[in-house]
N, CA and C atoms of all chains as a GROMACS GRO file, in nm:
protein
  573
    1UNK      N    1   8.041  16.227  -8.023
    1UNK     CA    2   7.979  16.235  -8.156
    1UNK      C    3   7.831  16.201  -8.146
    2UNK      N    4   7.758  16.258  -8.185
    2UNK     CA    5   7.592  16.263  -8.227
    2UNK      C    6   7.551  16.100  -8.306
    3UNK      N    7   7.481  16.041  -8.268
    3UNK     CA    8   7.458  15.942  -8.324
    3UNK      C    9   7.379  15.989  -8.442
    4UNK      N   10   7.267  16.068  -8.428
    4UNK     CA   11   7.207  16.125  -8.576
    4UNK      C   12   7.281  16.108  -8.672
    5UNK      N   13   7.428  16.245  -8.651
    5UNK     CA   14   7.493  16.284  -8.762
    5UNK      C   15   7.581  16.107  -8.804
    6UNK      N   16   7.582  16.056  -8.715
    6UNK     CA   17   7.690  15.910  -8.772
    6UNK      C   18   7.581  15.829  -8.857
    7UNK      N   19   7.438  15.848  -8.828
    7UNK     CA   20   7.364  15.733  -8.892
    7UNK      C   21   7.354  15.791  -9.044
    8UNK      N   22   7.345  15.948  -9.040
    8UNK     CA   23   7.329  16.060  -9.157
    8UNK      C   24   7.451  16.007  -9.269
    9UNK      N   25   7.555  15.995  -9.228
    9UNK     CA   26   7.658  15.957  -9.248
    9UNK      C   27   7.693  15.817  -9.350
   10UNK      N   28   7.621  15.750  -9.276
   10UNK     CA   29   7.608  15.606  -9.342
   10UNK      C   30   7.539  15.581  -9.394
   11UNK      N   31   7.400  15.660  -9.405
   11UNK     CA   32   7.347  15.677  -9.526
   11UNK      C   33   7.349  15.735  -9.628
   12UNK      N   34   7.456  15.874  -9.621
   12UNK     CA   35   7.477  15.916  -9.746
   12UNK      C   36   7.641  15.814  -9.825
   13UNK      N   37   7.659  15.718  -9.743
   13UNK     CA   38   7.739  15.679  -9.783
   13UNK      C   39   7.713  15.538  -9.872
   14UNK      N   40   7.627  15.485  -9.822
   14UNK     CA   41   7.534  15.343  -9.887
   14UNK      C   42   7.480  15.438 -10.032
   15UNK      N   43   7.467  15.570 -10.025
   15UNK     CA   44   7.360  15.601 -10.110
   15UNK      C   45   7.461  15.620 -10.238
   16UNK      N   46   7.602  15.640 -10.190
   16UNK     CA   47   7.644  15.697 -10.251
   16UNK      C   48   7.758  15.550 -10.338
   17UNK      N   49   7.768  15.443 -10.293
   17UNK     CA   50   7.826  15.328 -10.336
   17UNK      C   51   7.702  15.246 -10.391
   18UNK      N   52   7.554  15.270 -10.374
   18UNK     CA   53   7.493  15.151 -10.433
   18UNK      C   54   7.493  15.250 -10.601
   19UNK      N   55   7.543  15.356 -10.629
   19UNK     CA   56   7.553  15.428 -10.728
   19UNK      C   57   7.642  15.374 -10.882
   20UNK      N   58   7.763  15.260 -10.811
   20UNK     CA   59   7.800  15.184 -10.915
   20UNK      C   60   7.737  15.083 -10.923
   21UNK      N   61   7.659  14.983 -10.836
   21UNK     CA   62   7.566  14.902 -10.885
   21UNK      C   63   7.458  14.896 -10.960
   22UNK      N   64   7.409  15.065 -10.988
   22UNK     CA   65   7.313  15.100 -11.083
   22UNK      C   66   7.352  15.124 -11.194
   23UNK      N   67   7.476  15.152 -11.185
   23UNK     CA   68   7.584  15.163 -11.324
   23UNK      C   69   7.545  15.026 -11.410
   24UNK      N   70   7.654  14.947 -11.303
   24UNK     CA   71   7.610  14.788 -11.362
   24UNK      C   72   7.485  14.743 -11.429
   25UNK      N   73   7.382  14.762 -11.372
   25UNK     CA   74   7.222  14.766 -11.388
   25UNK      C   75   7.224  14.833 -11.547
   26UNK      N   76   7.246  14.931 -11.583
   26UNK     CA   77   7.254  15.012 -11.704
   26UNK      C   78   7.292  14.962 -11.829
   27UNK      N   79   7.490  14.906 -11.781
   27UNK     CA   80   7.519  14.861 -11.925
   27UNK      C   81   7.585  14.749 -11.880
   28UNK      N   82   7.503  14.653 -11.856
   28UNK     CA   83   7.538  14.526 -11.858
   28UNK      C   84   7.496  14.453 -11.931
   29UNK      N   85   7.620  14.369 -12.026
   29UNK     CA   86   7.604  14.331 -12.128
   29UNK      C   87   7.449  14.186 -12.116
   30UNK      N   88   7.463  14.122 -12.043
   30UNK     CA   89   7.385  13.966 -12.047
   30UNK      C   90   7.312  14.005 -11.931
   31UNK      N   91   7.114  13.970 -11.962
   31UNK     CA   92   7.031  13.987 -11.839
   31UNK      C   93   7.066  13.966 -11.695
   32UNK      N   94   7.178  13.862 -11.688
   32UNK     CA   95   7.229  13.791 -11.541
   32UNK      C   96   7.291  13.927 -11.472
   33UNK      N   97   7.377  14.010 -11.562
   33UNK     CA   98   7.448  14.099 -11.488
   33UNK      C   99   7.370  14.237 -11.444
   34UNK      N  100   7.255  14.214 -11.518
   34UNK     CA  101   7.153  14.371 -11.462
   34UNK      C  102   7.092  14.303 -11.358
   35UNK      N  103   7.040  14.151 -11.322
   35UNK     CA  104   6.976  14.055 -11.246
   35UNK      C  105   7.039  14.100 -11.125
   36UNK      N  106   7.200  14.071 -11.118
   36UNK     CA  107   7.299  14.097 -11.031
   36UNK      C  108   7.286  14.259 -10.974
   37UNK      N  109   7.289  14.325 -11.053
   37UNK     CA  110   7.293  14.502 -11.050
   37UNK      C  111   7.171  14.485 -10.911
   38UNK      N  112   7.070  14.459 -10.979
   38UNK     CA  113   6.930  14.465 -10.910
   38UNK      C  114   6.910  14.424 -10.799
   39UNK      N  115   6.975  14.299 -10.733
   39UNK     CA  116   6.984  14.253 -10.631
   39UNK      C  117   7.038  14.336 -10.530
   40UNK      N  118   7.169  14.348 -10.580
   40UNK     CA  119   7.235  14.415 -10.482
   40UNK      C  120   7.196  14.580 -10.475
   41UNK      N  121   7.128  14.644 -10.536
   41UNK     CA  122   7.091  14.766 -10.539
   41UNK      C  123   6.939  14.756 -10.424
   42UNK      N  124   6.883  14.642 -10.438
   42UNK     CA  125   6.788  14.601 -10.330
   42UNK      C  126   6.839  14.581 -10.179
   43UNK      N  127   6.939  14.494 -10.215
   43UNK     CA  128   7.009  14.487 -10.021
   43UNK      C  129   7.044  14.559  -9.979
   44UNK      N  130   7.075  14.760 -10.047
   44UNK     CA  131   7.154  14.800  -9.982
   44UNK      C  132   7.037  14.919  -9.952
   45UNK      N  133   6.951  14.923 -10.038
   45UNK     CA  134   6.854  14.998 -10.026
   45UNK      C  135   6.793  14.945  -9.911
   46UNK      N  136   6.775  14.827  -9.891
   46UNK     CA  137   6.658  14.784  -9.776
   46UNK      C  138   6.816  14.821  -9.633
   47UNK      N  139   6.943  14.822  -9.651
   47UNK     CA  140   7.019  14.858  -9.531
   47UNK      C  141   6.981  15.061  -9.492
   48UNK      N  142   6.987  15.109  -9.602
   48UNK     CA  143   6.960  15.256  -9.614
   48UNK      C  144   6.794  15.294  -9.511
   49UNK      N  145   6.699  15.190  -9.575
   49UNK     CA  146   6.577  15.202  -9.488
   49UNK      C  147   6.585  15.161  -9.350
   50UNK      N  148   6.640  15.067  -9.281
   50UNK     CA  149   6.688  15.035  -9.132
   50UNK      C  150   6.763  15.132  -9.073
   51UNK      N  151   6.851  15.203  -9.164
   51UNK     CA  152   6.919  15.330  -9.067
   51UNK      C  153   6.824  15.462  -9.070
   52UNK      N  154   6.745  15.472  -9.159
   52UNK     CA  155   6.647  15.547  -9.152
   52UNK      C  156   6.566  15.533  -9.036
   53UNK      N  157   6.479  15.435  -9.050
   53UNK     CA  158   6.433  15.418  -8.888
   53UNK      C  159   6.484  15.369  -8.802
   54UNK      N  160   6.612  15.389  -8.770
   54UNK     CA  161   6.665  15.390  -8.670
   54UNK      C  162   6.697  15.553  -8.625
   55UNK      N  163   6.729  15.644  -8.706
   55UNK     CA  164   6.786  15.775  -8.704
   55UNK      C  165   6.577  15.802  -8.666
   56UNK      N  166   6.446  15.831  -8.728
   56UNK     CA  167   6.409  15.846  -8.687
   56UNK      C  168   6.294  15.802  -8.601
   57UNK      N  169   6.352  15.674  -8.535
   57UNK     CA  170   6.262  15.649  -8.406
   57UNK      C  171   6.133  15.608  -8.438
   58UNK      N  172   6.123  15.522  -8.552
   58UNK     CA  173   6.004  15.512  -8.605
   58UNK      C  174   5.969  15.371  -8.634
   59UNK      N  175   5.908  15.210  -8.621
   59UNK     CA  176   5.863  15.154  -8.688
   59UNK      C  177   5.810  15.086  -8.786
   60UNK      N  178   5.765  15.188  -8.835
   60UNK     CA  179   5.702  15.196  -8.965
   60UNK      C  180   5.772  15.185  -9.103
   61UNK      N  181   5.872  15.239  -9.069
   61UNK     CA  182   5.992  15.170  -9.201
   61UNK      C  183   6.050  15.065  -9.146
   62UNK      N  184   6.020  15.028  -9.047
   62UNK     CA  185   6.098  14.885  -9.023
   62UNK      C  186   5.973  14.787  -9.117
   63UNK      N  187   5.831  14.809  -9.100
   63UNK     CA  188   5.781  14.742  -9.183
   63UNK      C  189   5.797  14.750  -9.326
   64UNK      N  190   5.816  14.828  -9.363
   64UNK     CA  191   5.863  14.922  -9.513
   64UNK      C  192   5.950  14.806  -9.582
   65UNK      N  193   6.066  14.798  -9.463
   65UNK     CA  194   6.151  14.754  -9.528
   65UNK      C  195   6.173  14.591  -9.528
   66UNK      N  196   6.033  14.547  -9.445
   66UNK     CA  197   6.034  14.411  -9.448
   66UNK      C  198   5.985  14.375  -9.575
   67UNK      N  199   5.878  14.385  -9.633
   67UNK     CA  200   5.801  14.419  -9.709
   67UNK      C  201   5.889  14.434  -9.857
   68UNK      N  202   5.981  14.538  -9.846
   68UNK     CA  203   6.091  14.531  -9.954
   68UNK      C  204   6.140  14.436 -10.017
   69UNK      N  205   6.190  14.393  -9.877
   69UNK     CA  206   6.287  14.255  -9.895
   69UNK      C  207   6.180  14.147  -9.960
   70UNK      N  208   6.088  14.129  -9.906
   70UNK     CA  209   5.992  14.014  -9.962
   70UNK      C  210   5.970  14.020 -10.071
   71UNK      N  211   5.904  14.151 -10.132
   71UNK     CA  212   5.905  14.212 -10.248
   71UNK      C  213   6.005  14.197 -10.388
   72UNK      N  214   6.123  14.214 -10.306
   72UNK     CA  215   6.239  14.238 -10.381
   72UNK      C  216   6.281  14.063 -10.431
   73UNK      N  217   6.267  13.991 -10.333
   73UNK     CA  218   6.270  13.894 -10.357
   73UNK      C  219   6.184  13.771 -10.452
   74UNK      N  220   6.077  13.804 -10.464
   74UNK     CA  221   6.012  13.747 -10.524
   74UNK      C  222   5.996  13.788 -10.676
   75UNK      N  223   5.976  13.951 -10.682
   75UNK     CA  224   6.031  13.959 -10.807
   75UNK      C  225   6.166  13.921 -10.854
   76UNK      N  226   6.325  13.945 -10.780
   76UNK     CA  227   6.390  13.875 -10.892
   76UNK      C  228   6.374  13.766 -10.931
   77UNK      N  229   6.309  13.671 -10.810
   77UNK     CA  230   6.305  13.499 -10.849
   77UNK      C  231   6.204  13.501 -10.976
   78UNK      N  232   6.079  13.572 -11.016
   78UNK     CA  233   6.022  13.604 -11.110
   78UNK      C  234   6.018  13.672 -11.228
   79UNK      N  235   6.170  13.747 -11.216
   79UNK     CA  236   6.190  13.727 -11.346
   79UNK      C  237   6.325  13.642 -11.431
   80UNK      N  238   6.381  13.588 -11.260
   80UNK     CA  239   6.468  13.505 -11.286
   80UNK      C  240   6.443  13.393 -11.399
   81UNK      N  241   6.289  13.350 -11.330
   81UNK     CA  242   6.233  13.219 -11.369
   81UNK      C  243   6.164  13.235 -11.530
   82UNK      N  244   6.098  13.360 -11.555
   82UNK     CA  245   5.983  13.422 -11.638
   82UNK      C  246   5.989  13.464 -11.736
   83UNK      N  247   6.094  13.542 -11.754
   83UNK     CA  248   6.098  13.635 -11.812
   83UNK      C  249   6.231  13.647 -11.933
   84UNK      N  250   6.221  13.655 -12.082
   84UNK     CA  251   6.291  13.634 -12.212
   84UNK      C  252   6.382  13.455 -12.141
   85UNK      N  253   6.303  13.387 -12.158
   85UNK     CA  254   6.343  13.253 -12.125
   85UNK      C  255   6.338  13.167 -12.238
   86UNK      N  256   6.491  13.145 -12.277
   86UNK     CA  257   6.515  13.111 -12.378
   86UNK      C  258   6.494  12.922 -12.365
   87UNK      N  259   6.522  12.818 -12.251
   87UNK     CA  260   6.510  12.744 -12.244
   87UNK      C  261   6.380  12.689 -12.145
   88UNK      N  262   6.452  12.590 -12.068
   88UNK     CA  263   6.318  12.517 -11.947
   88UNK      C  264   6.306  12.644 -11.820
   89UNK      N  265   6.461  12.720 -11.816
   89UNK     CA  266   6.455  12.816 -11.707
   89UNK      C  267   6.472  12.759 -11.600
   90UNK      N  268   7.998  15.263  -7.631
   90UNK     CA  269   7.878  15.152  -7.744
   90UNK      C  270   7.866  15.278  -7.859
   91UNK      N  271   7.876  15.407  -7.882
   91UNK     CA  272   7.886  15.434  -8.023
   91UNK      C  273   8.002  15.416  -8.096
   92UNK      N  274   8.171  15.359  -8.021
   92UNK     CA  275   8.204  15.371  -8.105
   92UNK      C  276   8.206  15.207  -8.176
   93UNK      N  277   8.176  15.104  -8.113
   93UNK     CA  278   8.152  14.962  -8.142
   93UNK      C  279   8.009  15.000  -8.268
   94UNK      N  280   7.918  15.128  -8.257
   94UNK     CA  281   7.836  15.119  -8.391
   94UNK      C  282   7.881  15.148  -8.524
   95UNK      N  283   7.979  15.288  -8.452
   95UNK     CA  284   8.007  15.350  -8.570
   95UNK      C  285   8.128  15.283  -8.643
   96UNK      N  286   8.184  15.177  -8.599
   96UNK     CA  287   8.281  15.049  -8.632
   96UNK      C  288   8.224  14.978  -8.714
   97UNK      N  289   8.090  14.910  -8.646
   97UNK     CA  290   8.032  14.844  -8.718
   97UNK      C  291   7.977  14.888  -8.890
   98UNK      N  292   7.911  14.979  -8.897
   98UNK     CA  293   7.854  15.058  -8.972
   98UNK      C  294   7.994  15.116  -9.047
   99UNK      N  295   8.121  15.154  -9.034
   99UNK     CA  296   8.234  15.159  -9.118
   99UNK      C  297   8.250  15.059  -9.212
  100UNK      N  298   8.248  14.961  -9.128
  100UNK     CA  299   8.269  14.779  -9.181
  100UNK      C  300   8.172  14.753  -9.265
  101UNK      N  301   8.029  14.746  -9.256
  101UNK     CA  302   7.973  14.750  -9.375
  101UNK      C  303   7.979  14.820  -9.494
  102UNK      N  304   8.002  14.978  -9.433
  102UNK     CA  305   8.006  15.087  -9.582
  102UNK      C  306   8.126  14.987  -9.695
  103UNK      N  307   8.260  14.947  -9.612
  103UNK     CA  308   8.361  14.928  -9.629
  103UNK      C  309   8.381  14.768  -9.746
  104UNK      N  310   8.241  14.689  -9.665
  104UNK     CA  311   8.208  14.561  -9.752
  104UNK      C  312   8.169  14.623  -9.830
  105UNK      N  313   8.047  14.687  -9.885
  105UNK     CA  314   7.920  14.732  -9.974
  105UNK      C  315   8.025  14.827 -10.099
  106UNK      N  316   8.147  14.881 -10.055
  106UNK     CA  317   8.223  14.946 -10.149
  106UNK      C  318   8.312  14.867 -10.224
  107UNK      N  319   8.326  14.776 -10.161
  107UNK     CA  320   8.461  14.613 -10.182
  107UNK      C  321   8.360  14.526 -10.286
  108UNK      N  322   8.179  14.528 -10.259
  108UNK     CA  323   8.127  14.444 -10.340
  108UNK      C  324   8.111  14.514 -10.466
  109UNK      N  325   8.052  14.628 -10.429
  109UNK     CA  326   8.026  14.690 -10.564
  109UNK      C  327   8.144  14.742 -10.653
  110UNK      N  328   8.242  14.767 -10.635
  110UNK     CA  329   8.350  14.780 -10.688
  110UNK      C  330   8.404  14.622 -10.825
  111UNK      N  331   8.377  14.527 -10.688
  111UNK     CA  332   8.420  14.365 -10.788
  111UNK      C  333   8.251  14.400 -10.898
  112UNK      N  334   8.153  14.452 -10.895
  112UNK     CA  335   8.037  14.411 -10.981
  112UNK      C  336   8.109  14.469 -11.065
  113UNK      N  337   8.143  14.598 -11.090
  113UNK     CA  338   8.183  14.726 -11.190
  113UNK      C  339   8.249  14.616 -11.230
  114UNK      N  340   8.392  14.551 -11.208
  114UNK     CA  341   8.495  14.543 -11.258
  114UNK      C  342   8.503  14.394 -11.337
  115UNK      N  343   8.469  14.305 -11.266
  115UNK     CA  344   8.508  14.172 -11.317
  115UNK      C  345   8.433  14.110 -11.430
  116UNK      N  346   8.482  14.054 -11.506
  116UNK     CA  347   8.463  14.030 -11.635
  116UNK      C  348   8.362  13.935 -11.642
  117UNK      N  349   8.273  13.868 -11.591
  117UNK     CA  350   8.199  13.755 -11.624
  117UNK      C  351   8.055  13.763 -11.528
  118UNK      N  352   7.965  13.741 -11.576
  118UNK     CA  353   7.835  13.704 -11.461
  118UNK      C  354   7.909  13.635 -11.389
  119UNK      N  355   7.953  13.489 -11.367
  119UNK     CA  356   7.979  13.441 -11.257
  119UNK      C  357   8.095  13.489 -11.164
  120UNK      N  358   8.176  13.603 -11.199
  120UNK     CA  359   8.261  13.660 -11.092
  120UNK      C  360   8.244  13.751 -11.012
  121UNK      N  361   8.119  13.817 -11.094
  121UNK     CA  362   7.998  13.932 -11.066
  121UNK      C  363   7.920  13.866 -10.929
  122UNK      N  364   7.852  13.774 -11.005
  122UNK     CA  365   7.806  13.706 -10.868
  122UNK      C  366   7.826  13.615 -10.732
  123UNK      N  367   7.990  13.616 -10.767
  123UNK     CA  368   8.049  13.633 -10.637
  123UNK      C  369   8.089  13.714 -10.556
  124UNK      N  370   8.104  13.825 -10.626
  124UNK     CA  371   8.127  13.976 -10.518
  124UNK      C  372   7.993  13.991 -10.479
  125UNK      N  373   7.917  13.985 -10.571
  125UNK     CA  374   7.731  14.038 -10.538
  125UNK      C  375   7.746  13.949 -10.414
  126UNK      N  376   7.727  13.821 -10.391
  126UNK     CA  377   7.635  13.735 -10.347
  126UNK      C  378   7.714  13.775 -10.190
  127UNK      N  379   7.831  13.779 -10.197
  127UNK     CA  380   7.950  13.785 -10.035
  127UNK      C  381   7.915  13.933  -9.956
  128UNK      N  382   7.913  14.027 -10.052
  128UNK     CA  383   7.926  14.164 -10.023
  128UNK      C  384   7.794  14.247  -9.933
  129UNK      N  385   7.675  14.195 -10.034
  129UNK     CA  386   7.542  14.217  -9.967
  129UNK      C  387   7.516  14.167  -9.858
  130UNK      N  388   7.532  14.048  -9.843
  130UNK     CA  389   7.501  13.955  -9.693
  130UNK      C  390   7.609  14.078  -9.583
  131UNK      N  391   7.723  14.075  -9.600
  131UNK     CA  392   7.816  14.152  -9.537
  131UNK      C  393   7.738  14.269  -9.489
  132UNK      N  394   7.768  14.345  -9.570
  132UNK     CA  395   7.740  14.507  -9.548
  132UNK      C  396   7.559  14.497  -9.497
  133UNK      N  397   7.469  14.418  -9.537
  133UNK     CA  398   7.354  14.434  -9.457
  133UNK      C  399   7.342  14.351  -9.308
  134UNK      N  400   7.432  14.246  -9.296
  134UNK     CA  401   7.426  14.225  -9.165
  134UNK      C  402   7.542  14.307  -9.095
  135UNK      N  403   7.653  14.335  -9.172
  135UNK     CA  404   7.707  14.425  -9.048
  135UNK      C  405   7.567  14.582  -9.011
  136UNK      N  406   7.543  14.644  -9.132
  136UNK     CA  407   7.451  14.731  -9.086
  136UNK      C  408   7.349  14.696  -8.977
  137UNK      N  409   7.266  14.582  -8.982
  137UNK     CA  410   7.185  14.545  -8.878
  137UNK      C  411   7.228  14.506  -8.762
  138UNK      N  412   7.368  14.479  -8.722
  138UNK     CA  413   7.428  14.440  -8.592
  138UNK      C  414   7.463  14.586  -8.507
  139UNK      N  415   7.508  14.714  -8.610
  139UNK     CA  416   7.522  14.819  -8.572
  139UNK      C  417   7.410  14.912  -8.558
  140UNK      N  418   7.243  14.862  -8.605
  140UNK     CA  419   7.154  14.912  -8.522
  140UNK      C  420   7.086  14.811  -8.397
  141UNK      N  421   7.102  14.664  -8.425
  141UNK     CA  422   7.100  14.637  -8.280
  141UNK      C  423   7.162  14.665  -8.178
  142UNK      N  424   7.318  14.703  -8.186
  142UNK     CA  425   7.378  14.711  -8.041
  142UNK      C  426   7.335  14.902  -8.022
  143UNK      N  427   7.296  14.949  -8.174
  143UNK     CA  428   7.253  15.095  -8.102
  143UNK      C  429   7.093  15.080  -8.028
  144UNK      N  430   7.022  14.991  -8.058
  144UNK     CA  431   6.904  14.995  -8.002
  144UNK      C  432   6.867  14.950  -7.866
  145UNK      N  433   6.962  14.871  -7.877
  145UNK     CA  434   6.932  14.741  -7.749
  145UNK      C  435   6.809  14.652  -7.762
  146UNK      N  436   6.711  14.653  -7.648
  146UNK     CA  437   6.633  14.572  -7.632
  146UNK      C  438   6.488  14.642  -7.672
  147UNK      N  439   6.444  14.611  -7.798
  147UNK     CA  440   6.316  14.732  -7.817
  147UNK      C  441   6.228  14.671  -7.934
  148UNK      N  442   6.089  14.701  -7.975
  148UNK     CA  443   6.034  14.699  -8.095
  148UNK      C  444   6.136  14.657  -8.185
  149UNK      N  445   6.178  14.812  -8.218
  149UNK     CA  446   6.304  14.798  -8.338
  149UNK      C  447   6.397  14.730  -8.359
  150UNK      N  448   6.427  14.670  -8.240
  150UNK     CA  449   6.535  14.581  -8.299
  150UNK      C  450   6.471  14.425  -8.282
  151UNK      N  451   6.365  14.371  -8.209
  151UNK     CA  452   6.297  14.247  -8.266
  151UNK      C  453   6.241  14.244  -8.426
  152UNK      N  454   6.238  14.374  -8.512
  152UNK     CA  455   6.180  14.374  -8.667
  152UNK      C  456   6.277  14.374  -8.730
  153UNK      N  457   6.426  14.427  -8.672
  153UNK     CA  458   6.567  14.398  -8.696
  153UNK      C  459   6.572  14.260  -8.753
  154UNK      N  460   6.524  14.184  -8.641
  154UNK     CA  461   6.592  14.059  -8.626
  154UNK      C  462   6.513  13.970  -8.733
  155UNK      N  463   6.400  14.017  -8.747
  155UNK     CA  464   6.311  13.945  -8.841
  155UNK      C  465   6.346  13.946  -8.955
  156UNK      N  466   6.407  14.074  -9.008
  156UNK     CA  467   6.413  14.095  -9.108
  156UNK      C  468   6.547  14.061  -9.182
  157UNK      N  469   6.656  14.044  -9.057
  157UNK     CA  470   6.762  14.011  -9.086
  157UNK      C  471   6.769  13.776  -9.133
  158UNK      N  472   6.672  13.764  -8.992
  158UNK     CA  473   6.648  13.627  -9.059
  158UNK      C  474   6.654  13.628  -9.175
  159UNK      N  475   6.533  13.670  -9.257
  159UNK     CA  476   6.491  13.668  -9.381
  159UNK      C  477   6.562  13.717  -9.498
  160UNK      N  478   6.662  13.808  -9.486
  160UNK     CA  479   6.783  13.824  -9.554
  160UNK      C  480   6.876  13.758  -9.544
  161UNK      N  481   6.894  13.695  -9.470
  161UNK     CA  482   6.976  13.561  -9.426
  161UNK      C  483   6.931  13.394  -9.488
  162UNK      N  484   6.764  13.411  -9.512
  162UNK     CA  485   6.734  13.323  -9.623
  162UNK      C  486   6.779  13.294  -9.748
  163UNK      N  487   6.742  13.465  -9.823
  163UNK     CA  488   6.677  13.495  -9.914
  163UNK      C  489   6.838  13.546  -9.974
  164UNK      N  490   6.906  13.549  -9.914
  164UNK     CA  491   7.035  13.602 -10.041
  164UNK      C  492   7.089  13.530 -10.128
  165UNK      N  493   7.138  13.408 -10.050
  165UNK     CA  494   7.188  13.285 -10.146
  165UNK      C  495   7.097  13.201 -10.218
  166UNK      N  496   6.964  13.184 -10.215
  166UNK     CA  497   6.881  13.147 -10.257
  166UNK      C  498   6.855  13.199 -10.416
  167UNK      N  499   6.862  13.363 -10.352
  167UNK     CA  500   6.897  13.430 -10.500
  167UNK      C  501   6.999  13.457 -10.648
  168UNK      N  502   7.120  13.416 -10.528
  168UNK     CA  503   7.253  13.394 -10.606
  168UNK      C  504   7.248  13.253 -10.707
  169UNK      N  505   7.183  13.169 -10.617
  169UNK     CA  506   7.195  13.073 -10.660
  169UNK      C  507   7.095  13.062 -10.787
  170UNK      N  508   6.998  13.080 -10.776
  170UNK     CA  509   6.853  13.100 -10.887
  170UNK      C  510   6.934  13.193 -11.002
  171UNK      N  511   7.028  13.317 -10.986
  171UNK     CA  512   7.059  13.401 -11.105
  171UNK      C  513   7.185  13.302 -11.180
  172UNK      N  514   7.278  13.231 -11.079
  172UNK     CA  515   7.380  13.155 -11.125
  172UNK      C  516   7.328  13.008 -11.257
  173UNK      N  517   7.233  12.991 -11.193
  173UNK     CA  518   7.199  12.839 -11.242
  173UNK      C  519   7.076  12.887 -11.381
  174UNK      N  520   7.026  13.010 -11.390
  174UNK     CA  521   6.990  13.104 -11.507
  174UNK      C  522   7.094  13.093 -11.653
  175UNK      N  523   7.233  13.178 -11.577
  175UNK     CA  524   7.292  13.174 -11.651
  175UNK      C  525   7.351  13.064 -11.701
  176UNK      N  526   7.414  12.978 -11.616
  176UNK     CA  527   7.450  12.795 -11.662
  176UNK      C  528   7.333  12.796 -11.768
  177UNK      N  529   7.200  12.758 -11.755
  177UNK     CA  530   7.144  12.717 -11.825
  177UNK      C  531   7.116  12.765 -11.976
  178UNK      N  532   7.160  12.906 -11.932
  178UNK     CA  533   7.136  12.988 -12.087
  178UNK      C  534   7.270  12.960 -12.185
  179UNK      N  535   7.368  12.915 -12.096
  179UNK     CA  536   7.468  12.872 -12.192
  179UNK      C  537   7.598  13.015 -12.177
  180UNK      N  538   7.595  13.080 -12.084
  180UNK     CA  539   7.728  13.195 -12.050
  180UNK      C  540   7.810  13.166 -12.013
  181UNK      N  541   7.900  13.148 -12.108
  181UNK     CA  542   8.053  13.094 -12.125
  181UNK      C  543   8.104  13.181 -11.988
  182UNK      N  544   8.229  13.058 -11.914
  182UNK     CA  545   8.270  13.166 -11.802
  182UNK      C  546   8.426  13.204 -11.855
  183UNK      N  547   8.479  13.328 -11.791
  183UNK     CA  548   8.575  13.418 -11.850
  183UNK      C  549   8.687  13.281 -11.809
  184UNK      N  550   8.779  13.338 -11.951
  184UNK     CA  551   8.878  13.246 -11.925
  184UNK      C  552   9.043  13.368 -11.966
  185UNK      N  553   9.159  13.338 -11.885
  185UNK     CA  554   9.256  13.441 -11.887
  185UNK      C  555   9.263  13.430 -12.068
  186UNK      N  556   9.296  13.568 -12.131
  186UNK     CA  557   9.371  13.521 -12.271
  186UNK      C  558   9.526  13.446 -12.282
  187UNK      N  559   9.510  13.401 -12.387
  187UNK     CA  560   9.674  13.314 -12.422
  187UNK      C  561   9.752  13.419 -12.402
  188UNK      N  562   9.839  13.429 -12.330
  188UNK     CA  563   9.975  13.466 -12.385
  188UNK      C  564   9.970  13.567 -12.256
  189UNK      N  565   9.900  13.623 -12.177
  189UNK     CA  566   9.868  13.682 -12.109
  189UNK      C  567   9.930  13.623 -11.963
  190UNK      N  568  10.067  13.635 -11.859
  190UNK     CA  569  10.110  13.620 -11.746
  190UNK      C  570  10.001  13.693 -11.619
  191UNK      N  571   9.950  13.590 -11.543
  191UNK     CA  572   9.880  13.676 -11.412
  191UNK      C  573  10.016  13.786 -11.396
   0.00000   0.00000   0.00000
């Protein structure tokens, strides 16, 4: 078996399950559960970018996807902390 | 060694479908964010173990490793910050109804 077509594979397959976590993201009733949506629609996205550059031999989305993660991270903690904050937060 | 990747990389698809499945389904932020918080760590470190053993020893897989540290920080850190959100906002956690047999 072709490693290409197996990495091809697992990415249309991440692409295709982080698809109910955007669901979630949509109609979730209380901010915590779109918070939740978001997270995990981030971890799987930043797994989708690692098989990417791995399939093509490239670097450069390995930085991409460092960058993500940092990214990704700091905004949820920011709007964890920030944002329609009803108490001390 | 592809089929120990393409194992690996099963095993994650296999977490990442097991987590997101409990988000869809379970009734409460805090049951939500126990599938979230288990599932992601899973399915992105099995994914990154199944491009290290495809890479071996290279660039790519020392930015692997970096990056996997740092997801290895940064997940529960997060769970924990969205959990202690909701505590504080006051989100009642699901409780079975009366009359209702597991």
């Amino acid at each position: 078996m072709d490693v290409r077509l197996l990495l091809d594979l697992a990415v249309y397959a991440l692409a295709a399950i982080t698809v109910l976590s955007a669901v979630r993201v949509v109609i979730g009733p209380t901010p915590e559960d779109r918070l939740i949506g978001l997270n995990l629609v981030a971890s799987q996205v930043l797994a989708i970018l690692v098989l990417l550059a791995l399939r093509q031999k490239q670097a450069v989305y390995l930085d991409v996807a460092l960058v993500y993660a940092i990214l990704g991270y700091i905004g949820i903690l920011a709007i964890a902390r920030h944002v329609d904050k009803g108490e001390q937060g | 060694m592809i089929w120990a990747v393409g194992g690996f990389l099963a095993l994650g698809i296999l977490f990442g479908l097991v987590g997101n499945l409990g988000v869809l389904r379970f009734p409460d932020p805090y049951t939500r964010l126990h599938a979230s918080a288990k599932c992601s760590t899973t399915t992105v470190l099995s994914v990154f173990i199944a491009g290290l053993l495809l890479e071996g020893f290279s660039v790519l897989s020392g930015r692997i490793l970096v990056i996997a540290l740092f997801f290895l920080l940064t997940g529960p850190v997060t769970a924990h910050i969205i959990g202690r959100r909701a505590w504080k906002r006051g989100v009642v956690p699901w409780r079975r109804p009366k009359g209702r047999q597991p």
